[in-house]
Backbone as CSV, one residue per row, in Angstrom:
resi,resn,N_x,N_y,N_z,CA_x,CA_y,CA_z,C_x,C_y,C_z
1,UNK,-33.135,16.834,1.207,-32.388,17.913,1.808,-31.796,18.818,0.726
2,UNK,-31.584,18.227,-0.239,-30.814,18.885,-1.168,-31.420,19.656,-2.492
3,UNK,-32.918,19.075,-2.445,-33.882,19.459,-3.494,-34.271,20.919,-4.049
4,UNK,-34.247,21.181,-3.060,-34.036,22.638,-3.173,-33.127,23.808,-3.448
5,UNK,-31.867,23.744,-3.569,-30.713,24.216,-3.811,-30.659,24.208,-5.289
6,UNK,-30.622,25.672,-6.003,-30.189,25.980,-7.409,-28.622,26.200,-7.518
7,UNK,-28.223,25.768,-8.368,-26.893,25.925,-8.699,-26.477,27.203,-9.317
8,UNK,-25.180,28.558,-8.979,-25.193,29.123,-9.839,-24.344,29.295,-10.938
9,UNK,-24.154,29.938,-11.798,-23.602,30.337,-12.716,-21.812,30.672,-12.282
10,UNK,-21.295,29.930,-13.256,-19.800,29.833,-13.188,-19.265,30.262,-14.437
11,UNK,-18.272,31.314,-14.416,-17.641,31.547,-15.938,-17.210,30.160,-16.236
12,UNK,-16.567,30.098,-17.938,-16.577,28.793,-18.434,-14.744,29.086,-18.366
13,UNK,-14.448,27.663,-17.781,-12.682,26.751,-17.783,-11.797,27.270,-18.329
14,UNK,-10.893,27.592,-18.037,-9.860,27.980,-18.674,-9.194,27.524,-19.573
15,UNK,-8.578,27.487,-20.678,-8.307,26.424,-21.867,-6.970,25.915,-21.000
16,UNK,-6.530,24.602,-20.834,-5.568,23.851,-20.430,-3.974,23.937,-21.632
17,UNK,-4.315,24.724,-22.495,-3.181,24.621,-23.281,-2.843,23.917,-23.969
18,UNK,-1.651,24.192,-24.546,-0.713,23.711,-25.691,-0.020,22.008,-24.865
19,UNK,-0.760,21.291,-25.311,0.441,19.952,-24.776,0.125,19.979,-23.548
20,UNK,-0.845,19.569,-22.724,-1.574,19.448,-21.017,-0.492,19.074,-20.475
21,UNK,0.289,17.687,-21.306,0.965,16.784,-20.475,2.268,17.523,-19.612
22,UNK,2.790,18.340,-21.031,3.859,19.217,-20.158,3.775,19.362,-18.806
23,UNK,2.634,19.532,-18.126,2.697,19.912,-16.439,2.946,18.868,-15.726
24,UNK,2.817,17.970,-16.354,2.889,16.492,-15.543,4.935,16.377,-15.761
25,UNK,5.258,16.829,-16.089,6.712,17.017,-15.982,7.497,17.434,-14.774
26,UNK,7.195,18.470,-14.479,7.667,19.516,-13.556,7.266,18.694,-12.013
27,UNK,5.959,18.359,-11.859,5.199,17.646,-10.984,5.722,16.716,-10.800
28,UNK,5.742,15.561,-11.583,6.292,14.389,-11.445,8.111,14.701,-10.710
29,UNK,8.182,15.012,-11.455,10.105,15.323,-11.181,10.033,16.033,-9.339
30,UNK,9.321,16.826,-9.054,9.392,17.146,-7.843,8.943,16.313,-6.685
31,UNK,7.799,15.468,-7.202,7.336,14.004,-6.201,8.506,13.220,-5.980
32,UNK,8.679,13.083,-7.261,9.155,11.845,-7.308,11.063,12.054,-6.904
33,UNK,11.363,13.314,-6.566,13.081,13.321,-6.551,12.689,13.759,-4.822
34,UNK,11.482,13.853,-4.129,11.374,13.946,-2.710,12.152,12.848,-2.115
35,UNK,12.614,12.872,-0.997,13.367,11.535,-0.261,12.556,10.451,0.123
36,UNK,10.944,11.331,0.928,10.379,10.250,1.057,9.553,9.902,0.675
37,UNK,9.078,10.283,-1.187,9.101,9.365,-2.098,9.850,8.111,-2.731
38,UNK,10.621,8.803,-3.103,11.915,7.928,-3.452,12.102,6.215,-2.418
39,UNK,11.805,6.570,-0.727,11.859,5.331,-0.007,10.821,4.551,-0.384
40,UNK,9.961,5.601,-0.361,8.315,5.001,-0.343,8.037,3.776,-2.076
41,UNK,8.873,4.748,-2.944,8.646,3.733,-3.764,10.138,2.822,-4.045
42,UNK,10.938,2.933,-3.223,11.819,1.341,-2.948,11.309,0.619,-2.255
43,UNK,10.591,1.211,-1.038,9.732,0.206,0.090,8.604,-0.949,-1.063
44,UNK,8.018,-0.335,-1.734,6.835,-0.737,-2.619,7.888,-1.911,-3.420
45,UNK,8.800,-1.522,-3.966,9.349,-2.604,-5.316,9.935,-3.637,-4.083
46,UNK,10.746,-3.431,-2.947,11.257,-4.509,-2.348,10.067,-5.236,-1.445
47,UNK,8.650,-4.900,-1.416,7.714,-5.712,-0.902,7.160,-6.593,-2.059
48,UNK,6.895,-6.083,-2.782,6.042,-6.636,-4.442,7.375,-7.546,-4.362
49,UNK,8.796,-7.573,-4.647,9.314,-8.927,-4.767,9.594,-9.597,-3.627
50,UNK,9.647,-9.201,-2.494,9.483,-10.615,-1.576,7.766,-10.960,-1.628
51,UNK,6.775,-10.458,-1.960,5.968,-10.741,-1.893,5.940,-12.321,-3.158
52,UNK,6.332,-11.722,-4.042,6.418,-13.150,-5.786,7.223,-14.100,-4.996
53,UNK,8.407,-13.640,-4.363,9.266,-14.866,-3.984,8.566,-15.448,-3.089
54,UNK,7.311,-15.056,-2.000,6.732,-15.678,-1.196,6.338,-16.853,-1.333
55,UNK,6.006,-17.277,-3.003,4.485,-17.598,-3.112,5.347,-19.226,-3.608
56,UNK,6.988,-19.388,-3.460,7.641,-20.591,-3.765,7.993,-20.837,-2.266
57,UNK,8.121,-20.364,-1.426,8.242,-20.542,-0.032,7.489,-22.008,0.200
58,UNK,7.043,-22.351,-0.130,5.672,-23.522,0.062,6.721,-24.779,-0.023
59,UNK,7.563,-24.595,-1.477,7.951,-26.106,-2.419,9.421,-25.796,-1.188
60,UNK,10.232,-24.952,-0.740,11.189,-25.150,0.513,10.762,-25.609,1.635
61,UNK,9.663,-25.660,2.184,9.202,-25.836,3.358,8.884,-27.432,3.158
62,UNK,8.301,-27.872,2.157,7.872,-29.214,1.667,9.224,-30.022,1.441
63,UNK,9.749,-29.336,0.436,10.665,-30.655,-0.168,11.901,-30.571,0.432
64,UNK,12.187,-29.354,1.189,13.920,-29.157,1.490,13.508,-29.128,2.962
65,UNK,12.688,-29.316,3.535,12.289,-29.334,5.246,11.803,-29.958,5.387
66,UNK,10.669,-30.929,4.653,10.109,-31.921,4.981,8.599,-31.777,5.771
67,UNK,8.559,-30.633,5.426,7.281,-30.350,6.623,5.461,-30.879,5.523
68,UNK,4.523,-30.989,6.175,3.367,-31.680,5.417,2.881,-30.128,5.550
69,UNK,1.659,-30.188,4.450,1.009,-29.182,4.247,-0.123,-28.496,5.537
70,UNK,-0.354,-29.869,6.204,-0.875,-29.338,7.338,0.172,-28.533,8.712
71,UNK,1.324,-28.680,8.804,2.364,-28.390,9.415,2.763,-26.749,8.942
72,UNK,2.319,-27.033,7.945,2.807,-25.760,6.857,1.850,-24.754,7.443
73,UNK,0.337,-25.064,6.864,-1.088,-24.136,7.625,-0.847,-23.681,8.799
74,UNK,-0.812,-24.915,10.041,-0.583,-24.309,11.077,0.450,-23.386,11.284
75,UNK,1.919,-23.377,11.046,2.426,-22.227,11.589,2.139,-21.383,10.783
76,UNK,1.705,-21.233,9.867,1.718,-19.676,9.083,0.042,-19.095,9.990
77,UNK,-0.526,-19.998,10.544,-1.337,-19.777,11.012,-1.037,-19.399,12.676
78,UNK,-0.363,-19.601,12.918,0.227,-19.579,14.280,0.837,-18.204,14.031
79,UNK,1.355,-17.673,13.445,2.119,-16.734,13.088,1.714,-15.360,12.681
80,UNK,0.412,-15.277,11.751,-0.795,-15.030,11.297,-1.276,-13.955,12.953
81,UNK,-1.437,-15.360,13.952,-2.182,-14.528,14.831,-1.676,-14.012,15.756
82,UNK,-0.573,-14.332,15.846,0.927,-13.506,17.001,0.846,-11.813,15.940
83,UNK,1.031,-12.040,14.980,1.362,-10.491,13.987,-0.216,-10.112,14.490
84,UNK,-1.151,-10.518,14.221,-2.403,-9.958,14.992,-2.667,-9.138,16.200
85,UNK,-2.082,-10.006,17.092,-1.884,-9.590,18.953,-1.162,-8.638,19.155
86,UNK,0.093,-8.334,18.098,1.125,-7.814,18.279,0.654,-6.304,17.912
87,UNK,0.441,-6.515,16.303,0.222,-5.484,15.621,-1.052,-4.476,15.717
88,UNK,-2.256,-4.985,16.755,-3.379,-3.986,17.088,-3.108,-2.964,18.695
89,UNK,-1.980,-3.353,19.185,-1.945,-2.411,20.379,-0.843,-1.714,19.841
90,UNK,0.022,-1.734,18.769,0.806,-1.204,18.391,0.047,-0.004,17.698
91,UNK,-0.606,-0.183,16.865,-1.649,0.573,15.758,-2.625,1.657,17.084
92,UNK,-2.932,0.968,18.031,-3.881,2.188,18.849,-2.818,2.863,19.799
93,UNK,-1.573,2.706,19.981,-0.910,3.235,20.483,-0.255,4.444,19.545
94,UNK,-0.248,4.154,18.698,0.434,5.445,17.075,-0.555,6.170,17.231
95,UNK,-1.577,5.647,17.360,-3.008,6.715,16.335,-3.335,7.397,17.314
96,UNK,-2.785,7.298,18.876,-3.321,7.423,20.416,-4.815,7.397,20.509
97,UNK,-5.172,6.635,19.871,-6.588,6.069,20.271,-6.440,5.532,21.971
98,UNK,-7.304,5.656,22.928,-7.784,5.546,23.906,-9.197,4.258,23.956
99,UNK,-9.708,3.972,23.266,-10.879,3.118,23.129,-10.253,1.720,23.733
C-alpha cells in the first residue's frame, strides 16, 4: 500500500540552541507545580510504599495470626476475585460502555 508514495523535501531543523536542557526547566516547573500533578505524583510515592510494605504482610499473617500459608492463598485469593466482580461493572460504567 505504501510502495508507492515518494517522500518530499523538507527544509533542514532548526538548531535547538545554546544548552537544550534549559527548556526542560520552564516545562518541568509548570507540570510539575499543576495540582493534579502534584496528587498524581503523591498518589504514585504513597502506592510504591504500601506496595514494599506489602510484601512483609505475609511474616504478620503467619507468625502474629497464626494463619498457614494455605489460609493465607485462599483469602488473598478470595479477595483477588470480589476486587474482580466489583471492579469490572464499575470500569464499564465510567467508560459508559454499553457492551
Amino acid at each position: 500500500m505504501c510502495l508507492g508514495i515518494k517522500e518530499g523535501q523538507y527544509p533542514p531543523a532548526a538548531p535547538l540552541g545554546k544548552g537544550s536542557s534549559r527548556s526542560c526547566g520552564p516545562t518541568g516547573g509548570e507540570c510539575c507545580s499543576h495540582r493534579l500533578y502534584v496528587y498524581m505524583f503523591v498518589h504514585n510515592i504513597c502506592w510504591g510504599v504500601s506496595g514494599a510494605c506489602g510484601t512483609y504482610t505475609v511474616f504478620l499473617q503467619r507468625d502474629s495470626l497464626g494463619l498457614t500459608l494455605g489460609q493465607i492463598g485462599f483469602i488473598g485469593a478470595a479477595v483477588s476475585g470480589v476486587q474482580m466482580f466489583l471492579s469490572y461493572p464499575l470500569g464499564s460504567w465510567r467508560t459508559g460502555s454499553t457492551r
